[in-house]
C-alpha positions in Angstrom: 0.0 0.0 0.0 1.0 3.4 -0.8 0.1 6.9 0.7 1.2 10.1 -0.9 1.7 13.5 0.8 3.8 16.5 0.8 6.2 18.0 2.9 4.2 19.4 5.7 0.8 18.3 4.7 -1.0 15.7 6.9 -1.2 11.7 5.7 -3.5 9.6 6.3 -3.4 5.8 6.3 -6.5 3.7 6.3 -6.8 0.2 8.0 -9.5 -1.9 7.9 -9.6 -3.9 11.0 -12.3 -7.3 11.3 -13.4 -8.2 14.7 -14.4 -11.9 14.4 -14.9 -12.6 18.3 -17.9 -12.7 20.5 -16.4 -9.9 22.4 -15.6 -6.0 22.2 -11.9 -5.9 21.2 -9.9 -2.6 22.5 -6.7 -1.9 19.9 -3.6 0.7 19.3 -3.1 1.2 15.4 0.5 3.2 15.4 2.9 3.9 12.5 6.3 3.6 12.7 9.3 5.1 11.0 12.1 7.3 10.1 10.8 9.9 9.8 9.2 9.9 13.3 11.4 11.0 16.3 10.7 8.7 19.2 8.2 10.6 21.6 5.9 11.6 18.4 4.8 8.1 17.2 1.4 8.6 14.9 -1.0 6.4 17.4 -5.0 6.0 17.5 -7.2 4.0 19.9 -10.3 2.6 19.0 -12.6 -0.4 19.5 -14.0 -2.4 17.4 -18.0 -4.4 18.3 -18.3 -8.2 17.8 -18.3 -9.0 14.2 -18.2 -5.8 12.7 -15.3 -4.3 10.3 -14.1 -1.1 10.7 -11.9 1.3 9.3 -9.7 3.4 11.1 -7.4 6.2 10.4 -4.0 7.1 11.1 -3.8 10.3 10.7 -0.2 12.1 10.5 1.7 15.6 9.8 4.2 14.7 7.3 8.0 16.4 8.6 9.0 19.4 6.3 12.7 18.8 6.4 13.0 15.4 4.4 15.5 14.9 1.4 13.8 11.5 0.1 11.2 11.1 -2.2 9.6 7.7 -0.3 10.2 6.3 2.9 9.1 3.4 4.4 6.7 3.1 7.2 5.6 0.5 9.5 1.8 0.0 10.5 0.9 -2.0 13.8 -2.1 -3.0 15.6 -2.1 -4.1 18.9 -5.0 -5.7 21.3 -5.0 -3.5 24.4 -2.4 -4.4 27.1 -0.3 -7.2 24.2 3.0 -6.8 23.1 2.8 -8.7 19.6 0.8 -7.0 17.1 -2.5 -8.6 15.6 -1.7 -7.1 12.3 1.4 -5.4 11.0 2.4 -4.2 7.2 4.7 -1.9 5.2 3.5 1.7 3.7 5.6 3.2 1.3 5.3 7.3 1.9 5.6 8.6 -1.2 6.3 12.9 -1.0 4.5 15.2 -4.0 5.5 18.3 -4.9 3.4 20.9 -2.7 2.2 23.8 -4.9 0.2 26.9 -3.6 -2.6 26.1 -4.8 -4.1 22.6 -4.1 -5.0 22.2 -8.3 -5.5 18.4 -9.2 -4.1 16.8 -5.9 -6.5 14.3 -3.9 -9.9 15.4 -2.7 -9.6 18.6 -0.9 -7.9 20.3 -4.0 -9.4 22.5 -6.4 -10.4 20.5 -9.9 -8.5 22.1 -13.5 -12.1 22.2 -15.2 -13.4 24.6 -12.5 -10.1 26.8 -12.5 -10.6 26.6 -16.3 -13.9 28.2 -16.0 -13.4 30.7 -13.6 -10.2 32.0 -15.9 -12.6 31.7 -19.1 -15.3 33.9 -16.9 -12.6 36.2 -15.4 -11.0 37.0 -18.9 -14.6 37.5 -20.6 -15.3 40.3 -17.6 -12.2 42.5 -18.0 -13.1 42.5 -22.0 -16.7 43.4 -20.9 -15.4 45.9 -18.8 -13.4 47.3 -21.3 -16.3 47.2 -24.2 -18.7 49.1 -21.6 -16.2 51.8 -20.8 -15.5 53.0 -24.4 
């Protein structure tokens, strides 16, 4: 699995996590790497109700001073109070290019065909402008 971000901006991994027991299970998902210092491990608690799946996000601010273009990371879940993990895998960070604008760049950024339109309506108002004036 992969999860892109830039410098700075926050990542977020997605787990979905199966609870196949009779019971209410009580878990730590963390991710591990690098580009964490020790004390500022990415960590969320949650709980998961007898046979239901869930998914759960790990939610982190990317560091701003990186040189690398990927890094791996390491995703673990633990059952409340265990040492071994119930479920561990490799992420591959990858860093894109942050721009000023968010244009074209997951789901909070602003789509080409509307900047399109608003340049189409901004240039076709100065022109108006300028017909009206004369």
């Amino acid at each position: 699995p992969e999860v892109e971000a830039g410098k700075g901006q926050v990542a977020t991994i997605e787990l979905e996590i199966q609870n196949p027991t009779d019971s209410v299970k009580y878990c730590d998902a963390m991710v591990l790497g690098s580009i964490f210092d020790a004390n500022n491990t990415p960590k969320v608690t949650f709980s998961i109700a007898p046979g239901e799946t869930k998914t759960v996000e790990l939610k982190f601010e990317v560091p701003s001073d990186l040189e690398f273009d990927s890094y791996d990371l390491q995703v673990q879940v633990f059952e409340k109070d265990e040492a071994e993990p119930i479920y561990q895998d490799k992420i591959v960070l990858k860093i894109t290019e942050s721009s000023f604008l968010p244009i074209g760049v997951g789901g909070d950024s602003i789509p080409t065909w509307a900047l399109a339109v608003v340049g189409i309506l901004l240039i076709g108002g100065v022109g108006a402008y300028f017909v009206m004036r004369k």
